[in-house]
C-alpha positions as CSV (number, residue, x, y, z in Angstrom):
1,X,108.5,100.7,78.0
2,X,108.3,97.8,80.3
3,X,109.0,98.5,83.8
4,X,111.3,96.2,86.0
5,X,111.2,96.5,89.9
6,X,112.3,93.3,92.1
7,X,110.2,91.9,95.1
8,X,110.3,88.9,96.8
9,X,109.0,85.7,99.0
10,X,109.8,83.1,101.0
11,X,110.4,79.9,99.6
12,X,110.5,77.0,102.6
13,X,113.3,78.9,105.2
14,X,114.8,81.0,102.4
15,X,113.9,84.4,100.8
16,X,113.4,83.7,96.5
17,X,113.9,86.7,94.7
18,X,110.8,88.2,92.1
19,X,111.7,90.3,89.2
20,X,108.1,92.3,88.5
21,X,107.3,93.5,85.1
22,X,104.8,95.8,84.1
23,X,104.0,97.1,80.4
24,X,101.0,99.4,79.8
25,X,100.1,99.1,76.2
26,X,97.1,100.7,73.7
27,X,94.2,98.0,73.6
28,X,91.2,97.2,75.5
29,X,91.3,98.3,79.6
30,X,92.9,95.3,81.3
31,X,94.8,94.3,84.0
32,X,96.6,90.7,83.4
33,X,98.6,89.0,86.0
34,X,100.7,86.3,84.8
35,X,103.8,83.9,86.2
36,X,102.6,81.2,88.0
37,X,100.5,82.7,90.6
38,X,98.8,81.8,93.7
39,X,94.9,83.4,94.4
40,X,96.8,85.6,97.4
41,X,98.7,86.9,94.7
42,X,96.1,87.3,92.0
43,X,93.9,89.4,94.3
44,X,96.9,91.7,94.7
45,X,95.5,93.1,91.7
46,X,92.3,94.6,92.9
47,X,94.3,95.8,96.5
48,X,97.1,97.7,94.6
49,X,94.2,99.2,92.1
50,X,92.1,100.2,95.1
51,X,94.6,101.6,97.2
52,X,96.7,103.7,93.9
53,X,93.3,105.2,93.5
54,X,92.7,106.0,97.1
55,X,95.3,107.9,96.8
56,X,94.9,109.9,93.3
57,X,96.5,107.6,90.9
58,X,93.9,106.5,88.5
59,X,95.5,103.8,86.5
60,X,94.9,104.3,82.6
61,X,91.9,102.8,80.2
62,X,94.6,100.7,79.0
63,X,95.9,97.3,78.8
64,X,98.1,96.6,81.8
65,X,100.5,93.2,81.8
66,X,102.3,91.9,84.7
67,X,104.4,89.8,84.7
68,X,106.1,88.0,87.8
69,X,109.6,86.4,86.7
70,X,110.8,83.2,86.0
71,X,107.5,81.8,85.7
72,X,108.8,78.3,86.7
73,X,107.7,77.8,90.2
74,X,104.6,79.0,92.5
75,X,104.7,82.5,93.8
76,X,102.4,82.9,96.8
77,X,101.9,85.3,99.5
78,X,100.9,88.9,100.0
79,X,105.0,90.1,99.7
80,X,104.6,91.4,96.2
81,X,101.8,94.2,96.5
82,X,104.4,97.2,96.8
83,X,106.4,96.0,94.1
84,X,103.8,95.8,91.4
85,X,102.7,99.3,92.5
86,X,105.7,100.9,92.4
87,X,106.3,99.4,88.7
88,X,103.2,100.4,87.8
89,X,103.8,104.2,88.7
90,X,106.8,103.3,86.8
91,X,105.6,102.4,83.8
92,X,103.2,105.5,84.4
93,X,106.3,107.8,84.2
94,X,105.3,109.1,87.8
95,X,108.0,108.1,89.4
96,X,111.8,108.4,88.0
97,X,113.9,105.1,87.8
98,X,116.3,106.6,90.4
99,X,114.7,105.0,93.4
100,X,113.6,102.0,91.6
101,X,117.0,100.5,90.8
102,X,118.6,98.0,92.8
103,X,115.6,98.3,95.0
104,X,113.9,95.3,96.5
105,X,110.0,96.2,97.4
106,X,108.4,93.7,99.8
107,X,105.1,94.7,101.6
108,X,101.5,94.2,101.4
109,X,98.8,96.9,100.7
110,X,95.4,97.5,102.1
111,X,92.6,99.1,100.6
112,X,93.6,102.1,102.1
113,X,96.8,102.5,101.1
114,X,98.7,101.7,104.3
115,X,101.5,99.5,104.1
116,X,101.6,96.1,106.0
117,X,104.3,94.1,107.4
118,X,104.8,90.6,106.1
119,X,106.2,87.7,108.2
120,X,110.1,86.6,107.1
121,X,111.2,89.6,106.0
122,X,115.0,88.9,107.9
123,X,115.8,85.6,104.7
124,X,114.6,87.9,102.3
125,X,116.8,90.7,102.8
126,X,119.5,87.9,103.0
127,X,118.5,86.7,100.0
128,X,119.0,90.4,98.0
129,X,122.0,91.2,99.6
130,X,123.7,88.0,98.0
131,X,121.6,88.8,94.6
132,X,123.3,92.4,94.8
133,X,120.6,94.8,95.8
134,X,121.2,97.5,97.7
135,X,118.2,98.8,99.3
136,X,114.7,97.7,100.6
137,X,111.8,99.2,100.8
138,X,110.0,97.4,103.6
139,X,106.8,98.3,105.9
140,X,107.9,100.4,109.1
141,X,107.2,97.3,111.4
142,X,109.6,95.3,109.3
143,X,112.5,97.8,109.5
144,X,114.3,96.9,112.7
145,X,114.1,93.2,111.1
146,X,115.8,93.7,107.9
147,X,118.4,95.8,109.6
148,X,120.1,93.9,110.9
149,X,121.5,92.3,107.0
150,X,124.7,94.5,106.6
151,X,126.0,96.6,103.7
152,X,121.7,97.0,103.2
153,X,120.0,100.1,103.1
154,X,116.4,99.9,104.7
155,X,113.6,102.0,104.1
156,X,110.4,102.2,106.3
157,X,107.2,103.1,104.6
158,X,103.9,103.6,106.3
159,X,102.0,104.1,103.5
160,X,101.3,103.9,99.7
161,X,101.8,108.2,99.8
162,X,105.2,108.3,101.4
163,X,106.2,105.5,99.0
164,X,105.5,107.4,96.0
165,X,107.1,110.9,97.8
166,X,110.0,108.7,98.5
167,X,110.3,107.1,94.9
168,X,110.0,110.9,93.3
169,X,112.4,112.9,96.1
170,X,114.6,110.3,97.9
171,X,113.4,111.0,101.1
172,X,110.0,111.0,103.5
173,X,108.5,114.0,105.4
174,X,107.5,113.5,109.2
175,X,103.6,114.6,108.7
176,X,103.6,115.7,112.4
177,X,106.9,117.1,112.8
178,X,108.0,118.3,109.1
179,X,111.4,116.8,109.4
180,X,113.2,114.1,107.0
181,X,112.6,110.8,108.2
182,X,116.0,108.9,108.1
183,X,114.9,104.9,107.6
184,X,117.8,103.3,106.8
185,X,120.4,102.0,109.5
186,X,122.1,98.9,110.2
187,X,121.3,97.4,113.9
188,X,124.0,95.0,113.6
189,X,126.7,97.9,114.0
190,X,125.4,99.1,117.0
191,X,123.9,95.9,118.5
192,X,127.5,93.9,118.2
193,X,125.7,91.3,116.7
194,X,126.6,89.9,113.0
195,X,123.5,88.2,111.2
196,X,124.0,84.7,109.6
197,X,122.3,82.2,107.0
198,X,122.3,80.0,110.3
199,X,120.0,82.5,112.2
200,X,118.1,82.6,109.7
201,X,117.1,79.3,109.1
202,X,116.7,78.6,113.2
203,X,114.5,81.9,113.0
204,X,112.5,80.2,110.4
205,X,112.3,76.8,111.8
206,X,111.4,78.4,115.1
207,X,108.2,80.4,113.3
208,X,107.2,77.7,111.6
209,X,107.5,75.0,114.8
210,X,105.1,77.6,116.6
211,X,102.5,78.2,113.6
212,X,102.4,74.0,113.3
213,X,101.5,73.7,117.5
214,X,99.0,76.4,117.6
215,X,97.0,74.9,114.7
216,X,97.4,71.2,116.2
217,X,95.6,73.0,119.0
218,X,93.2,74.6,118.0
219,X,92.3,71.4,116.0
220,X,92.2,69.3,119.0
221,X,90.4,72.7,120.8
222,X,87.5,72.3,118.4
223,X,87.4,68.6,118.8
224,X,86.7,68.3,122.4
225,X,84.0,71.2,121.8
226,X,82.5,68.8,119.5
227,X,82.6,66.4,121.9
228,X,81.3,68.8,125.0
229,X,84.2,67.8,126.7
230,X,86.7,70.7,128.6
231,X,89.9,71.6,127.3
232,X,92.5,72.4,129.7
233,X,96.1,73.6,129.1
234,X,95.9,74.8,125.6
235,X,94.5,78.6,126.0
């Protein structure tokens, strides 16, 4: 059985939706990427291996393909680690397809098994919401952001643990407190405030504006240490 989950990224200002397949076949052990990838992307391999086994899930002496669809442009970044993990337990039959469909997995793993949050969540939830998914699955720093997209079910995962509890029960345990977590909610009901494709994009610009001056000055920084001249005004 091949095992369909979709992730995503951001392409310029605007979220580009992933579909991930995984198929675990007989043959010699393997673990095959394919679609176009970047390195960040390739080396989700070894952080989504390291982290399911960190946490009891020893992935088979199989041959494991994935497959990152359509195959016709670049995917980059470190958005897709929770996606081919959750296909993976998937294709494992751990998990039930109940929690998987319709679902849009964007998040990147450590070693660990914690759950980090990725930068431009906000277009990407935009951009499943017109693709006709219903729910994401996001880090729990990135939950107040995608939020605020309406009619979208949010999900805030701290870990690769209460990921797989949540993709076998529907819910996440409080460790501390024993009570069901509820992560979904919609912040622009309560805040007033209606989300556009026009926020997004002047979100976007914004982020990138401010990522494009601090490395013009750091460059400029480093320069005047090279010259053993003093830099005022930038830090």
């Amino acid at each position: 059985m091949v095992a369909e989950v979709f992730s995503a990224m951001i392409q310029g200002i605007e979220g580009q939706i992933v579909k991930i397949q995984v198929d675990i076949s007989n043959g010699l052990p393997n673990f095959n990427m394919i679609g176009y990838l970047s390195n960040e992307v390739k080396e989700s391999k070894e952080r989504v291996r390291t982290a399911l086994n960190n946490i009891g899930v020893l992935l088979p002496p199989k041959r494991i393909s994935v497959n990152f669809a359509p195959a016709d442009f670049r995917k980059c970044g470190t958005s897709f680690d929770i996606g081919v993990a959750a296909a993976i337990l998937l294709a494992m039959d751990f998990v039930p397809e109940t929690y998987i469909k319709d679902t849009l997995f964007v998040g990147e793993l450590s070693l660990n098994g914690q759950i980090c949050p990725i930068s431009g969540v906000l277009p990407i939830v935009v951009a499943a919401s017109k693709r006709g998914i219903k729910r994401c699955i996001v880090a729990q720093e990135n939950v107040a952001e995608a939020a605020f997209v309406e009619q979208m079910e949010v999900v805030g995962c701290r870990n690769l643990e209460e990921l797989f509890f949540y993709l076998k029960h529907g819910y996440i345990i409080n460790d501390d407190s024993g009570e069901i977590l509820e992560n979904s909610g919609n912040i622009s009901e309560d805040s007033g405030k209606e989300c556009t494709i026009q926020d997004v994009k002047k979100s976007q610009e914004i982020s990138e504006s401010t990522r494009s001056l601090n490395y013009t000055c750091k460059r400029y920084f480093r320069k005047c240490r090279r010259r053993q001249n003093i830099c005022y005004g930038f830090f």
